[in-house]
C-alpha positions as CSV (number, residue, x, y, z in Angstrom):
1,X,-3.8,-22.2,0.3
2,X,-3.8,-21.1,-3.1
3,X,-5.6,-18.5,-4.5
4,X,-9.0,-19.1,-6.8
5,X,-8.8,-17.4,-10.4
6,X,-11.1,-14.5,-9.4
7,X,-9.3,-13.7,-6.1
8,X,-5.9,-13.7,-8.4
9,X,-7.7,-11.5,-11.2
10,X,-8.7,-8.8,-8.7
11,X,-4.9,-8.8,-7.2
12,X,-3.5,-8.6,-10.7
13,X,-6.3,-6.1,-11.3
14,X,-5.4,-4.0,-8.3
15,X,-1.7,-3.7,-9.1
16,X,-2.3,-2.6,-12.2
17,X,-2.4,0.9,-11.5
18,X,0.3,3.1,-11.0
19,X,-0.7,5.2,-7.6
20,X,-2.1,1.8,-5.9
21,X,1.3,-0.2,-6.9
22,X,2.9,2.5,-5.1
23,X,0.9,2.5,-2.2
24,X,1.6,-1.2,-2.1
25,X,5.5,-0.4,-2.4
26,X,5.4,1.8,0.0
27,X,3.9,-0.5,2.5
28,X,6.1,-2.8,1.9
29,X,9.0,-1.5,1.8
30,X,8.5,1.6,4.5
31,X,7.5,-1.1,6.9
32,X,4.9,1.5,8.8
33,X,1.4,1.3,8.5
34,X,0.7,4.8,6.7
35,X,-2.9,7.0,7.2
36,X,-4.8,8.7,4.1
37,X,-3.1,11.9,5.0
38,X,0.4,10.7,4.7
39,X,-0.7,9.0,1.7
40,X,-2.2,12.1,0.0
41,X,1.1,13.7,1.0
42,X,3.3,11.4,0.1
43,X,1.8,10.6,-3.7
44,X,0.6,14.1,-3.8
45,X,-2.7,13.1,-5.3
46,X,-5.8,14.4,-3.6
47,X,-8.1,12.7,-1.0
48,X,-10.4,11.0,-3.2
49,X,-8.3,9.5,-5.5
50,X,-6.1,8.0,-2.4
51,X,-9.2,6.9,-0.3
52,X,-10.5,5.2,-3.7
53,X,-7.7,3.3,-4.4
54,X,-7.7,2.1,-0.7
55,X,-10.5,1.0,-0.9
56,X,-10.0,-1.0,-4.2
57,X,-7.2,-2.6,-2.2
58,X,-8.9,-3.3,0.3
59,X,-11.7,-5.1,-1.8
60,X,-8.9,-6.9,-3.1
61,X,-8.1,-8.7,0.1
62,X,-4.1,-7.2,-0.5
63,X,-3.9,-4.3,2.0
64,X,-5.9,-4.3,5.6
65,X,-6.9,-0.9,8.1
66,X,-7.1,0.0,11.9
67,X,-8.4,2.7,14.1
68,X,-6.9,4.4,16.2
69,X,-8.2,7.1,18.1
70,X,-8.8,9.2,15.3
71,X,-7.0,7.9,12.7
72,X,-6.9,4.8,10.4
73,X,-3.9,3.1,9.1
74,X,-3.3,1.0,6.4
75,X,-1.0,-1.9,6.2
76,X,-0.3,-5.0,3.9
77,X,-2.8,-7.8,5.3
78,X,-0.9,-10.3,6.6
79,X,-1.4,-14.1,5.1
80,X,0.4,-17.2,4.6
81,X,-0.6,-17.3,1.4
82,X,2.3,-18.7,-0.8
83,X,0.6,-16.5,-3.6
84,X,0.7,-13.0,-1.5
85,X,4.0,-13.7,-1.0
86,X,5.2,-14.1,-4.4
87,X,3.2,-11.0,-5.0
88,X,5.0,-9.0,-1.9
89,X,8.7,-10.4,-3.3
90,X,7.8,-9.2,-7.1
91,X,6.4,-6.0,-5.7
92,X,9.2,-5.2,-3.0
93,X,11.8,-5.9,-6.0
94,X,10.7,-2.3,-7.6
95,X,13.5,-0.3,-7.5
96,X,14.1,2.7,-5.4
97,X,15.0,4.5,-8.3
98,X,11.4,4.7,-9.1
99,X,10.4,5.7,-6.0
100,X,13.3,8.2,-4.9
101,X,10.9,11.5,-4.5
102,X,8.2,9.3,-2.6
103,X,10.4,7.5,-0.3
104,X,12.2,10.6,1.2
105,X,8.2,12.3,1.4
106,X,7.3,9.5,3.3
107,X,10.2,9.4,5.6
108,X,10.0,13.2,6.3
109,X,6.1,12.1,7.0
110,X,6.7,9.4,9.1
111,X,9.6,11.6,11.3
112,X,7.0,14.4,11.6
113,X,4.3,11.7,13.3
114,X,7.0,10.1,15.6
115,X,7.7,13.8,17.2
């Protein structure tokens, strides 16, 4: 199903900003569903600014969240769209380069929550 104008507008809209793109990248490419805390961590940008950009991808229809127990993680919404896709692909294709200091963060984060 493709996507109408508006729902492309607020994608393009919503990866037009450095932290959320990032976010995005991270999702992607980490594949772990991440919580505001690692986030915060991760970017090193404080709590409001993370849980605002969630929240504008989440209005977006790109990124989706879960309880559990006390905690909510985010993940990339899953979707046959033949849109989301191409957006996932051109997103994914970022290069690591760019995101050197945030992967090894997030790793580090991700190894503290698995012990």
């Amino acid at each position: 199903m493709k996507p109408n104008l508006q729902n492309s507008l607020n994608t393009f809209k919503a990866l037009s900003e450095v932290t959320r793109l990032k976010i995005i990248w991270l999702l992607i490419n980490m594949d772990s569903k991440i919580c505001v805390s690692e986030i915060i961590e991760v970017l090193n940008e404080p709590q409001y600014n993370v849980s605002r950009h969630l929240r504008i991808l989440k209005k977006a229809d790109i990124i989706d969240e879960s309880k559990e127990g006390k905690w909510v993680y985010y993940f990339i919404k899953s979707t046959d769209s033949e849109f989301m896709s191409h957006i996932k692909n051109a997103v994914s294709t970022i290069s690591e380069k760019d995101m050197t200091i945030e992967i090894e963060r997030c790793k580090q984060r991700l190894l503290e929550r698995d012990s």
